[in-house]
N, CA, C and O of each residue as an XYZ file, in Angstrom:
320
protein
N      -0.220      0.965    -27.992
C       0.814     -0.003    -28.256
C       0.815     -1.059    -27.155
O       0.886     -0.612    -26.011
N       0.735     -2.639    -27.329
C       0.728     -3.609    -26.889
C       2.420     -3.682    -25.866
O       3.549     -3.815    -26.339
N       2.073     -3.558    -24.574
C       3.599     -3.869    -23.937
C       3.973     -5.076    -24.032
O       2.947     -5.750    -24.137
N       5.090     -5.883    -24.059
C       5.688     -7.281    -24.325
C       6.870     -7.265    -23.755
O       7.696     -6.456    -24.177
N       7.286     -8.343    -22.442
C       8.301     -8.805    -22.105
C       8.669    -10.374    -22.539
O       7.869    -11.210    -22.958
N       9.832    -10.509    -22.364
C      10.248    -12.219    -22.833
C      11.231    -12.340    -21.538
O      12.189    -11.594    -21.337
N      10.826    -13.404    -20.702
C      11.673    -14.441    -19.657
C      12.017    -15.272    -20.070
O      11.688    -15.846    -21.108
N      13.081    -15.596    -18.998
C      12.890    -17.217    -18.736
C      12.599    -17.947    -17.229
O      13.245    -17.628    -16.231
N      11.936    -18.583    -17.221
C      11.755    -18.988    -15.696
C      13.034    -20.093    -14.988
O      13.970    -20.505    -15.673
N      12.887    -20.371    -13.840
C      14.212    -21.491    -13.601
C      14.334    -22.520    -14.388
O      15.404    -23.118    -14.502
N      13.009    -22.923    -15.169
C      12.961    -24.445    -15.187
C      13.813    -24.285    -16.776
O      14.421    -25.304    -17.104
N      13.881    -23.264    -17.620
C      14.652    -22.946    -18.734
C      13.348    -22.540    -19.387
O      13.775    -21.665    -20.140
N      12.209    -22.583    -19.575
C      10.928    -22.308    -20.050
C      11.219    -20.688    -20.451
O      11.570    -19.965    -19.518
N      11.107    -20.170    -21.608
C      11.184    -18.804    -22.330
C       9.378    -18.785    -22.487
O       8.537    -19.604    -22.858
N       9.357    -17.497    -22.025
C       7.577    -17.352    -21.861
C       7.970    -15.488    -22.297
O       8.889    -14.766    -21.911
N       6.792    -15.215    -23.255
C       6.472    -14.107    -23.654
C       4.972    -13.638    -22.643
O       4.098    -14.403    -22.235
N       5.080    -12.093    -22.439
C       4.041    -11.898    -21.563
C       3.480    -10.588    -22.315
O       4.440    -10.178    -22.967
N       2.523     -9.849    -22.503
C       1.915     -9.311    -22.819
C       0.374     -8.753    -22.280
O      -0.670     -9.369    -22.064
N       0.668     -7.544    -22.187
C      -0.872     -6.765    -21.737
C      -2.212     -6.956    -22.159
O      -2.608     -6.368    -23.166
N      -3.149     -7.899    -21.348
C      -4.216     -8.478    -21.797
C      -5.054     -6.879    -22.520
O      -4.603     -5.759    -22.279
N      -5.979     -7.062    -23.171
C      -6.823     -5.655    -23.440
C      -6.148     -4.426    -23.502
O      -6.758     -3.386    -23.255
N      -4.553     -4.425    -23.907
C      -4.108     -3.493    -23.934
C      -5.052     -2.313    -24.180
O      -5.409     -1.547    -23.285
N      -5.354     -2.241    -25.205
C      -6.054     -1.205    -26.281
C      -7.403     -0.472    -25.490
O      -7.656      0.689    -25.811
N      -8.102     -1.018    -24.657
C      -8.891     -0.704    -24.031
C      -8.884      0.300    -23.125
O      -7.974      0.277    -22.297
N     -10.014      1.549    -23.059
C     -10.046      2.331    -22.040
C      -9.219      1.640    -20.510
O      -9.014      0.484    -20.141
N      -8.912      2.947    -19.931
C      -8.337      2.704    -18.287
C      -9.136      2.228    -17.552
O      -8.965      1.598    -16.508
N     -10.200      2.566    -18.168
C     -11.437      2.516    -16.818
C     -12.036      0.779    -16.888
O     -12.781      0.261    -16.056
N     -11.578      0.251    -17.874
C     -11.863     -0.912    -18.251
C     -11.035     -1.939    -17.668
O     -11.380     -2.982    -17.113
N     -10.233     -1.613    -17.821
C      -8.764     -2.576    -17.247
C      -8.559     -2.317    -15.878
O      -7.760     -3.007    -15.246
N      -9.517     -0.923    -15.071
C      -9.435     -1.360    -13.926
C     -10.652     -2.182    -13.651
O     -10.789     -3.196    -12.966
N     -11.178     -1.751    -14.090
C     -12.483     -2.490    -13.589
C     -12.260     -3.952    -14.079
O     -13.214     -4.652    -13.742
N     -11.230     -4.690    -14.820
C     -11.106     -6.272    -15.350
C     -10.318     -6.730    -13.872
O     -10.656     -7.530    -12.999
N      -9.152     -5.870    -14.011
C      -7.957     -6.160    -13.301
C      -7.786     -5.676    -11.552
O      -7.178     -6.141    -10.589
N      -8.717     -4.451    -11.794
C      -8.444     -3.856    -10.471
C      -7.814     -2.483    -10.773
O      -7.337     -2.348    -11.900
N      -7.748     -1.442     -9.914
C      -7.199     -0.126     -9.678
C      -5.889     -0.362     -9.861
O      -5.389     -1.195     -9.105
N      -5.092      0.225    -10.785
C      -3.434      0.569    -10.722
C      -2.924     -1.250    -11.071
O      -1.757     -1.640    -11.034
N      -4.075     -2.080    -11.375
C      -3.006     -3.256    -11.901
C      -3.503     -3.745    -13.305
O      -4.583     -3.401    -13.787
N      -2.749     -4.448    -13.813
C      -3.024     -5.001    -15.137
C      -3.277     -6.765    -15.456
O      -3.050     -7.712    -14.704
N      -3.714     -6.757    -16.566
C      -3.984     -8.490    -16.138
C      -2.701     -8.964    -18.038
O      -2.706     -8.764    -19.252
N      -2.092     -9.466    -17.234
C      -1.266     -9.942    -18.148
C      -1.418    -11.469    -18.499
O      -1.828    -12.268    -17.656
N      -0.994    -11.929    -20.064
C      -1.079    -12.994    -20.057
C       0.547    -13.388    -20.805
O       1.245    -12.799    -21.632
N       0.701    -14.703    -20.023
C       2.010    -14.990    -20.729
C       2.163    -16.308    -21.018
O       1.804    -17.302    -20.385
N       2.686    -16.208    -21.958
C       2.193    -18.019    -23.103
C       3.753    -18.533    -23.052
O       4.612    -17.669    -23.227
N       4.182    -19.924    -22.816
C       5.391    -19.928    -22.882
C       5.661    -20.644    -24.047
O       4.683    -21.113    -24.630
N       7.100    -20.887    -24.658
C       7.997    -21.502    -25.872
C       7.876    -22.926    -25.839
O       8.304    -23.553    -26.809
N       7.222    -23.705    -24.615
C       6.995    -25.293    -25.255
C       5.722    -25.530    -24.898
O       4.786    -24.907    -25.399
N       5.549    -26.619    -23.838
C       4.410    -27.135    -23.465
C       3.419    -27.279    -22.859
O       2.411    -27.986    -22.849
N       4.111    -26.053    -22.062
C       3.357    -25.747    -20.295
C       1.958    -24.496    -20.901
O       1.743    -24.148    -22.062
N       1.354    -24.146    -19.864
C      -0.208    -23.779    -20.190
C       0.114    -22.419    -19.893
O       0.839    -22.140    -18.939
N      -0.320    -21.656    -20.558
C      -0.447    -19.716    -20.359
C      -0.994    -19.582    -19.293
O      -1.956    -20.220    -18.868
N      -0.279    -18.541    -18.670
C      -1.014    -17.978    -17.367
C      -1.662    -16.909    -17.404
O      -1.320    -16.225    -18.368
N      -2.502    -16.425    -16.740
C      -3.376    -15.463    -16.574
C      -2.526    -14.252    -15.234
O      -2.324    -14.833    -14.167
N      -2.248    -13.330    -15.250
C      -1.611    -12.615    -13.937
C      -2.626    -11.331    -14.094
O      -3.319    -10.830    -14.979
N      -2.188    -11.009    -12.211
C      -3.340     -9.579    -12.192
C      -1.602     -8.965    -11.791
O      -0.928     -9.373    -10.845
N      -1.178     -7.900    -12.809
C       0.435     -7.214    -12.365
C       0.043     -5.653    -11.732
O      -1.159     -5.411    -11.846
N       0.695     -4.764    -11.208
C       1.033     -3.483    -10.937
C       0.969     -3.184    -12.332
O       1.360     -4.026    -13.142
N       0.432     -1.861    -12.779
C       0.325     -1.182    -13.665
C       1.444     -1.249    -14.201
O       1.448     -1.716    -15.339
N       2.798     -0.815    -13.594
C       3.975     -0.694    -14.202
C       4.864     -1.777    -14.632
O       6.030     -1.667    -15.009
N       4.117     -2.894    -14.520
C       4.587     -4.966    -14.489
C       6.166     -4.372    -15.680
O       7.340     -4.607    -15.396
N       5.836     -3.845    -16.559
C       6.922     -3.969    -17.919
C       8.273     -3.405    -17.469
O       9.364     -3.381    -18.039
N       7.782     -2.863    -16.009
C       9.393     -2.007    -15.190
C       9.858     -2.782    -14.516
O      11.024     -2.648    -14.144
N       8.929     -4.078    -14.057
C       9.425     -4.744    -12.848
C      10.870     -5.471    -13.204
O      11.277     -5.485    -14.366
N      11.642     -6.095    -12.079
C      12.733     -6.838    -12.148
C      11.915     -8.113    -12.672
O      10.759     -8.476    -12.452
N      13.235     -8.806    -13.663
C      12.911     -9.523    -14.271
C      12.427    -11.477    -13.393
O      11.755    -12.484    -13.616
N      13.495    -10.804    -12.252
C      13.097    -11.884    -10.902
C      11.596    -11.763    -10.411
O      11.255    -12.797     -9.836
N      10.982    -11.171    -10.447
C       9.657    -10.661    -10.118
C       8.952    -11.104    -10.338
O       8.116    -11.532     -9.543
N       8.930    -11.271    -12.012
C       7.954    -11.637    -12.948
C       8.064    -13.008    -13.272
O       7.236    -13.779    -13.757
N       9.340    -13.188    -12.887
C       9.407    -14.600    -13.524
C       8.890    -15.771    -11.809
O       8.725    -16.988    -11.892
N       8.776    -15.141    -10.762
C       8.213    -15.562     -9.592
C       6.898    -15.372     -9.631
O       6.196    -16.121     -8.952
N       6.169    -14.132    -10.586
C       4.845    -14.264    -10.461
C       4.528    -15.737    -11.341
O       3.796    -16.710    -11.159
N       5.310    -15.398    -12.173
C       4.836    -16.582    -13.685
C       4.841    -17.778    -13.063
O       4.046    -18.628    -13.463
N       5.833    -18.115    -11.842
C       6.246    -19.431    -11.172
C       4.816    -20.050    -10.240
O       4.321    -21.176    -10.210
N       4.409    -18.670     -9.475
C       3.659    -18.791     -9.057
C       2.362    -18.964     -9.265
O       1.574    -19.692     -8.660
N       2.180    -18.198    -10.223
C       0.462    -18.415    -10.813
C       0.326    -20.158    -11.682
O      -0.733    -20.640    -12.084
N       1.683    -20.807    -11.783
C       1.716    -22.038    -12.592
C       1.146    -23.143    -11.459
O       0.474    -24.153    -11.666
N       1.679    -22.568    -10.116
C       1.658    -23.291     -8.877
C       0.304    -23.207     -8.867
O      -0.213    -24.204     -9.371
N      -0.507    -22.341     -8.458
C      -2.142    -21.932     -8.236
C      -2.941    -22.980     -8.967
O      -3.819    -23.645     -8.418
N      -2.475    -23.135    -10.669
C      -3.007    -23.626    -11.272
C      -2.984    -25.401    -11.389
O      -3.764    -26.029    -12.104
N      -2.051    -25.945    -10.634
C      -1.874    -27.393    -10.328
C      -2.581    -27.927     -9.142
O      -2.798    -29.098     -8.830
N      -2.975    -26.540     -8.396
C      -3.921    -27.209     -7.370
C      -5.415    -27.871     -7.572
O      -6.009    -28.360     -6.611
């Protein structure tokens, strides 16, 4: 089963995030993502560009401040 969270970031942006390769062996997703993390992707509700994240295995537990700072952040990475 595909994990799925829905934010919103500061800017009001509602972004859905979801477990890249869910479905795929463990051994796969570490070896994409790394040991104990996951590579999430999260597409947002208007105009701005999907991000790519490498999360903690457990990303779908995290505080919702967390995620929405990774999402902030990986947007930042990507303007450089």
């Amino acid at each position: 089963m595909t994990e799925q969270r829905d934010v919103t970031t500061r800017d009001g942006t509602a972004w859905t995030c979801i477990e890249a390769l869910a479905d795929m062996p463990e051994s796969a997703k570490d070896k994409l993502a790394g040991e104990g993390r996951r590579a999430v992707v999260c597409t947002p509700s208007g105009g701005a560009h999907s991000v790519r994240l490498s999360l903690a295995e457990d990303w779908c537990r995290m505080p919702e401040a967390d995620l929405t700072a990774a999402i902030e952040a990986g947007l930042a990475q990507g303007d450089g």
